[in-house]
MARPA-295546 format. One record per residue (C-alpha): z, y, x. Coordinates in steps of 0.02 Angstrom, whole numbers, plus 50000, padded with zeros to 5 digits. Each point is the difference from the previous one (the first is absolute). Example, Ala and Ser with C-alpha at 12.3 -4.5 7.8 and 13.67 -1.06 7.14 Angstrom:
503904977550615499675017250069
END
This chain:
574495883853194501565006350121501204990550065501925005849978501285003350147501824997150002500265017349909498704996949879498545011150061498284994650007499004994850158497994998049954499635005650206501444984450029499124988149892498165005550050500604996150201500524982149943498174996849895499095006550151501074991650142500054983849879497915001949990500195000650187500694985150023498934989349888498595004850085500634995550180500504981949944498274999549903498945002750170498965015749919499785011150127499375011449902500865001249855501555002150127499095014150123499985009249789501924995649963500615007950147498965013649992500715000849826501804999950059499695011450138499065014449898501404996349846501355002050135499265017850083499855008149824501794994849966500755005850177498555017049966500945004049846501744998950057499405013550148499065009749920501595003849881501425002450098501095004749852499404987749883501504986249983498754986649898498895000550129501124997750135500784986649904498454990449945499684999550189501464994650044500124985349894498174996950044500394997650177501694989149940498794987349881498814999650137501404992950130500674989949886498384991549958499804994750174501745000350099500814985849905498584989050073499985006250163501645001050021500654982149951498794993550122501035004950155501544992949938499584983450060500215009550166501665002050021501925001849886499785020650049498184999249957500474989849825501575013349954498455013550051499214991749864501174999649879500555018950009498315006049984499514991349839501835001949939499355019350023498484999749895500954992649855501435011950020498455013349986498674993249897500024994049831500364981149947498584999349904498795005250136501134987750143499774986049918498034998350004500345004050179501034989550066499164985349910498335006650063500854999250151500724981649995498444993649968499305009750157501284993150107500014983350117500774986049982501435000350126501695003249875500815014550091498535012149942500084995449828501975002150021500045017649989498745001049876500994989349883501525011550025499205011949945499284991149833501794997549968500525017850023498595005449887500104987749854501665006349981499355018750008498744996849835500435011849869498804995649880498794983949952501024988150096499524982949929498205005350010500265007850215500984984250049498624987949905498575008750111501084995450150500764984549984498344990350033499615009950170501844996550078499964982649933498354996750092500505008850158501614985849994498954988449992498795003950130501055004750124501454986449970498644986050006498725006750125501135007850122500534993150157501705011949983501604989750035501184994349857501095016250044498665014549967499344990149843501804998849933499855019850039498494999349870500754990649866501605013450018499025011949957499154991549854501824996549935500335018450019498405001849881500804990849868501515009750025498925016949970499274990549845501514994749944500915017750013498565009149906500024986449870501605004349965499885017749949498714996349854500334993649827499034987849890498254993950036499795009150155501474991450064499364982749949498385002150066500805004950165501354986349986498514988549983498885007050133501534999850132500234980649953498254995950026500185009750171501594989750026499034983349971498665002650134501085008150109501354982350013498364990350025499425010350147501684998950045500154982749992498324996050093500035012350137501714997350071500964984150058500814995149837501554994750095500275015150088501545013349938498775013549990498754989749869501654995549896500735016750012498085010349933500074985649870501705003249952499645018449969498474999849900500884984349892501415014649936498525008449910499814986749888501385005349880499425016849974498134992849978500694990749843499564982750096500674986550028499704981750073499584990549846498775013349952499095000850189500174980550028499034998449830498855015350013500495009049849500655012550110498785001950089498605001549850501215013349925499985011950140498234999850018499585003649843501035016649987499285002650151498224996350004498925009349850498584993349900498685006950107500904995950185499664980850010499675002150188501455011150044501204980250027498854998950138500955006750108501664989749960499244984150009501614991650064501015006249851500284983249931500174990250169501445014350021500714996049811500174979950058500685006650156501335009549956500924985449907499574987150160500815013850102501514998549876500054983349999500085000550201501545012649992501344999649874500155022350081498205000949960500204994749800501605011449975499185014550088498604996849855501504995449864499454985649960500894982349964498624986750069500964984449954499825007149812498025003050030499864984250049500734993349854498915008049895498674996150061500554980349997500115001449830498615008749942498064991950045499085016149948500765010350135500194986750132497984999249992499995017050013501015000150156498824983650048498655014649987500815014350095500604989050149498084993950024499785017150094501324996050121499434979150019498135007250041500375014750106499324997750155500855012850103502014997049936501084989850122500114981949968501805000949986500005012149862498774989449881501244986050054501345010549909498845001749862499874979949980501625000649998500135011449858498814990149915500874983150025501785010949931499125003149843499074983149955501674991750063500944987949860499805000649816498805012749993499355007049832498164994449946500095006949847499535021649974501175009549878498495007849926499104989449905498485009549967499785004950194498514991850048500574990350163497924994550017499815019850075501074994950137499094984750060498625011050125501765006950074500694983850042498484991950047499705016650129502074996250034499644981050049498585004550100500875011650121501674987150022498604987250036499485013850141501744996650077499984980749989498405000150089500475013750121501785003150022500534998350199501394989749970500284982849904501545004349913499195014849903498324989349937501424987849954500785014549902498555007049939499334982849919501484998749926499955016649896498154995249967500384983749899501535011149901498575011249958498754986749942501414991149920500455018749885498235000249949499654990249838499094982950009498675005949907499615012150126500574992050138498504988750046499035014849970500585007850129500224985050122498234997949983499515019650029501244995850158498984986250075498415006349982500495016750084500614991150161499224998550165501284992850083500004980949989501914997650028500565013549829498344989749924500844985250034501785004849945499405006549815498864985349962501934990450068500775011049853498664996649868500184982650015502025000549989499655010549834498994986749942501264987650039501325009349904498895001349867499804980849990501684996650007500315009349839498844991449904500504984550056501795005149970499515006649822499224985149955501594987250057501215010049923500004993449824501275016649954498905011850002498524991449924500175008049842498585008749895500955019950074499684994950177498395004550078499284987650159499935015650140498195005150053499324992050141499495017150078499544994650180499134984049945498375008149980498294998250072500405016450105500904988150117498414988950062499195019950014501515003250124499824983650079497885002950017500415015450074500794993250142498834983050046498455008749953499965019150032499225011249911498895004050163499514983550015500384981350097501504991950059501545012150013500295002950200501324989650048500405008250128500535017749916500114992249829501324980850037501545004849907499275006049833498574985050007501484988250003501005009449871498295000049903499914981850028501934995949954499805010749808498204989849969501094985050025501475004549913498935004649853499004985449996501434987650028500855010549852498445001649887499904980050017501684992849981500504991749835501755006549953501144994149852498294992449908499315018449992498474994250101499065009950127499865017849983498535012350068500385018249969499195005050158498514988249986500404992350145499504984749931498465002949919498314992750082499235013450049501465009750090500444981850104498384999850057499845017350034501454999850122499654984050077498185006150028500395017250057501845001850030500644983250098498354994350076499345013650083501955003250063500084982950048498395000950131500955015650079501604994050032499124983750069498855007650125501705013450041501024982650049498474994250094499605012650109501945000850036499914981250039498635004950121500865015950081501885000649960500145015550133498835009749914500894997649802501814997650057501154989049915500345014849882498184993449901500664983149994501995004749932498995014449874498514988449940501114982249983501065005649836498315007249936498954985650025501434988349920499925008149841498095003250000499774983050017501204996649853499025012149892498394991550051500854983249947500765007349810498385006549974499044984650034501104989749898499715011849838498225001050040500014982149980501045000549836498725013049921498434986250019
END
């Protein structure tokens, strides 16, 4: 196999230097000492035949030649590395830099540079002015390819994307010399962009596509690695939002994924189900993009795009707000964005669950069920922000756009996924708060029926009572889970107080409910609250056993306030209120039952 030149001749002595000096280096970073003391030897003895030919024939041009471009490969192999290392020196030692690599790609072939200078990125440190010049020159040569350009740029992408990362995130460079980096990656996309643009059909769509997945993580780097309120972070986020156009995307298509799942399939074969490995932040990028255009009104016309009428649709149609539910769970769970950008992204969320929303999908044979794991995932990271958001206002926000979500979900599912909720909680405030929300669901749901059954209009033989979908035995399982954990004993009070008394308050709600006669219905028992064997199950292991605990808690605090603090007393007095109220209800029907 030879390798071709600029003018098309062949180079097997070229390609034969890179193999051996490639060889070299694997063994080095392997530790083999002696499979490295035979690669140079290799190298050396391949090297002295080479130069041995080209004097032994003075008049033969080939030879001469083949040396010549020996010695060329061979610096170019290694001088890209070396050199980018010293730019960190100084600006002359940086413009050094530049000039020499801008050398070996004004003498070397593209399709030899490029292996090089990625070889060479991933050789380099992580300080961003040595992988500066190195990116330059990427840029210079991406625009150089002649031939196989979708397949070059692919096998490149994923080494400058990981450099960006690294060396954005793990650097200690100030905000000035990473905006330097993230010039440079724009300039990338510029070289992508300009190459795409010179090819027709599906090589132009699979580069469209690869340049918008490069895009994507890109504006996520971007948007974690400098100070999103900065000029510099809305001016690199202003530039890589004009390729959107030419990608063929737009914000309803990356807010709801579709984009996204279209470019990586023209990109991505079959066989290549690791190659998205390396773009992991694609879709945190997608979400960002429209929070960045919802931020700036320049931002959105620099990507084309009309928000307000995004928004819209996405009011009015339930299958793609879920979707969008399910795209903006990267940004709600990512640990590294800035607070105030997943506050924008509430805010988003709030904009499109806002009014008279749509609950009902255009597509009637869509399957809306495949989208419950999504929104369950969705709820899960906006209940990481109520729990851990800094700042009161934004866990105000965020609970807020958690109840619009519940509230989108369908009732049948809904309790489902309340329950999935609860039992996937450590903390004992969120447990608290959702077993709050399942009883105000079951509240609503009572009030129906009630309402149903007084209003004599629509008793007719056409009207259906509605299901009583949270007044189920599932309940006194939510209930048990709190006053009797799974581990065993008495929940601790003092981690566990606020969802023990929000445990206590739905037992009493439901029994109270369960045993009030209404209208001359008579009781009801859906949960089987009221059967025998459940009262006496939580008197006997529920309320009891709590009972004991919170009294010897209040006695040693009687003893020795210092040690407990008034806090015990104020946390423990609401709880042992309604305990003792349970205790009393449960008594009473115990009595009833003999």
């Amino acid at each position: 196999m030879s390798v071709a030149n600029a003018d098309g001749r062949s180079r097997p002595a070229a390609l034969r230097t890179i193999e051996i000096l490639s060889s070299c280096s694997k063994s080095i970073e392997a530790g083999d000492p002696h499979q490295s003391d035979n690669s140079v030897s290799e190298l050396v003895e391949f090297l002295d035949t080479i130069s041995a030919a080209a004097a032994s024939e003075p008049d033969n041009e080939d030879a001469k030649h083949n040396a010549f471009e020996t010695v060329i490969d061979m610096l170019a192999f290694e001088l890209p590395t070396a050199v980018s290392k010293f730019a960190v020196v100084s600006d002359r030692c940086l413009e050094t830099a530049n000039c020499v690599i801008d050398r070996f790609i004004a003498m070397c072939s593209p399709r030899d540079m490029l292996p090089i200078l990625c070889e060479a990125l991933s050789k380099t440190t992580k300080a961003s002015a040595c992988i500066v010049p190195l990116l330059s020159g990427l840029s210079k040569v991406i625009l150089s390819i002649q031939r196989h350009h979708f397949e070059q740029v692919k096998e490149a992408v994923p080494i400058i994307v990981k450099v960006l990362k690294v060396v954005s995130w793990e650097s200690n460079d100030e905000e000035t010399e990473v905006e330097s980096l993230f010039d440079r990656a724009v300039s990338i996309a510029n070289s992508i962009h300009g190459v795409s643009t010179k090819l027709e059909g599906r090589s132009k769509e699979k580069l469209c596509a690869l340049l918008g997945l490069y895009v994507l993580q890109s504006m996520a780097l971007v948007s974690i690695s400098l100070n999103h309120k900065s000029l510099s972070c809305h001016r690199l986020v202003l530039q890589f939002s004009r390729f959107f156009p030419y990608c063929s995307v737009s914000y309803l298509g990356l807010i709801t994924g579709s984009d996204v799942e279209k470019m990586t399939t023209i990109v991505v074969g079959e066989d290549e189900n690791d190659y998205m490995s390396c773009l992991t932040y694609v879709k945190h990028g997608a979400s960002l993009s429209v929070i960045w255009g919802h931020i700036s009104d320049e931002v959105a016309q620099a990507a084309e795009e009309d928000l307000t009428a995004v928004k819209d649709e996405l009011r009015s149609n339930q299958m793609r707000r879920w979707q969008t539910v399910g795209m903006l769970k990267h940004i709600y769970s990512f640990v590294n964005l800035p607070w105030d950008l997943k506050k924008h992204a509430i805010n988003l969320l709030l904009c499109i669950t806002d009014g008279n929303i749509s609950q009902k999908c255009d597509d009637e044979h869509t399957d809306l069920s495949s989208h419950i794991p999504s929104l369950f995932a969705a709820l899960q990271a906006i209940k990481m922000v109520i729990v851990h958001a800094p700042d009161t206002v934004l866990r105000k926000l965020a609970f807020d756009a958690f109840k619009r979500v519940l509230a989108d979900i369908p009732t049948s599912q809904r309790f489902d996924i309340l329950t999935a909720l609860i039992t996937n909680t450590d903390s004992s405030s969120m447990i608290a708060i959702l077993l709050d929300l399942v009883r105000g669901e079951m509240h609503m749901e009572n009030r129906k029926r009630l309402s149903m059954r007084n209003d004599e209009v629509q008793q007719t033989e056409n009207e259906e009572c509605p299901k009583m979908l949270f007044w189920n035995a599932t309940v006194l399982e939510l209930v048990e889970l709190v006053l009797r954990p799974p581990k065993g004993g008495p929940p601790s009070l003092t981690e566990y107080s606020d969802a023990v008394q929000s445990a206590l308050n739905l037992y009493r709600f439901v029994l109270i409910t369960e045993s009030t006669v209404t209208n001359g219905t008579g009781k009801t028992n859906y949960t089987e609250v009221l059967s025998k064997n459940n009262l006496q199950k939580a008197y006997n292991e529920w309320l009891l056993p709590l009972r004991t605990l919170v009294t010897g808690i209040m006695a040693e605090n009687r003893k020795d306030s210092v040690q407990l603090g008034d806090d015990t007393v104020c946390t423990l007095n609401p709880l042992e209120l309604v305990l003792y109220r349970c205790i009393e209800l449960v008594e009473e029907k115990l009595k009833q039952s003999t």
